[in-house]
C-alpha angles and dihedrals in degrees: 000000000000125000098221123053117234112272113252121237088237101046091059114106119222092266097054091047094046080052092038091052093050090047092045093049088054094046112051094275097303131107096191141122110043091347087066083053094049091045081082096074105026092199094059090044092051093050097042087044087055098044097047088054100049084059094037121030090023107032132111101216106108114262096249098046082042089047091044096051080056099057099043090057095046097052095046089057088035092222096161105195096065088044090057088044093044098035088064090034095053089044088058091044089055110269118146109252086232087065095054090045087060100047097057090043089055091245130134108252119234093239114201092183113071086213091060097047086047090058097038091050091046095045101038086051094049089050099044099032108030092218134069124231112237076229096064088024090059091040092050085047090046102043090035115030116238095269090060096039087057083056099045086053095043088055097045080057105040087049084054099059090044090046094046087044092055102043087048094057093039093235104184124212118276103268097007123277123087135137128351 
């Protein structure tokens, strides 16, 4: 059960539905998830908005690493509207279903691509450990590059903010279900 109502069309002042129209245009016509919380303050949607699409629609980090980084954030916050939109959207990128399996049991997946391990092992240590090993730190620069690198950590923190948002404000998955 979420905590906020959906925003009414007609509620919306000039400034929400001119945000709401560029999410929305970005995002296969809908402005929901953590972008209806953020409506609220247009500023913070915009922004947000901005910022999401600079790591996901222009960024150069393959789709299924991208994809990957994201899965890993959001089960480790257990938001699970962003796992149910990003499950569906990894298996499309590329990602093996038993990957995807592990991940939402909690359990390390059996990699069988060094990238993917790579990004699994630099994104699960950030989020348990709040820091990053100059071991794990040297191995991502070397593998990715530092402007990728840059993009693998924006993200981690950009699917943070969305996770933590969505958590906060208790938004189910679309259609119920989700993660254990």
């Amino acid at each position: 059960m979420t905590r906020l109502s959906e925003l009414a069309p007609e509620s919306l002042s000039p400034e929400q539905k001119r945000v709401r129209d560029a999410i929305a245009a970005a995002r296969g016509g809908r402005a929901s998830g953590p972008f209806g919380v953020w409506l609220r303050v247009p500023e913070i949607a915009d922004g947000a908005n901005r910022l999401g699409n600079a790591i996901r629609s222009h960024g150069k980090l393959e789709k299924r690493l991208f994809e990957l980084m994201v899965l890993v954030n959001v089960r480790h916050w257990g938001a699970n509207y962003a796992w149910q939109v990003h499950a569906e959207a990894g298996q499309e990128a590329g990602l093996a279903p038993e990957i995807i399996a592990a991940i939402r049991e909690r359990r390390r997946p059996d990699f069988k691509r060094d990238d993917e391990r790579l990004v699994y092992e630099t994104v699960k240590e950030l989020a348990e450990t709040r820091a990053l090993s100059d071991a794990t730190y040297e191995r991502a620069l070397k593998a990715l590059g530092l402007e990728l690198l840059i993009e693998l950590i924006a993200g981690c923190g950009f699917y943070t903010m969305v996770a933590m948002t969505l958590v906060a404000f208790d938004i189910p998955a679309r259609g119920g279900g989700g993660l254990p």
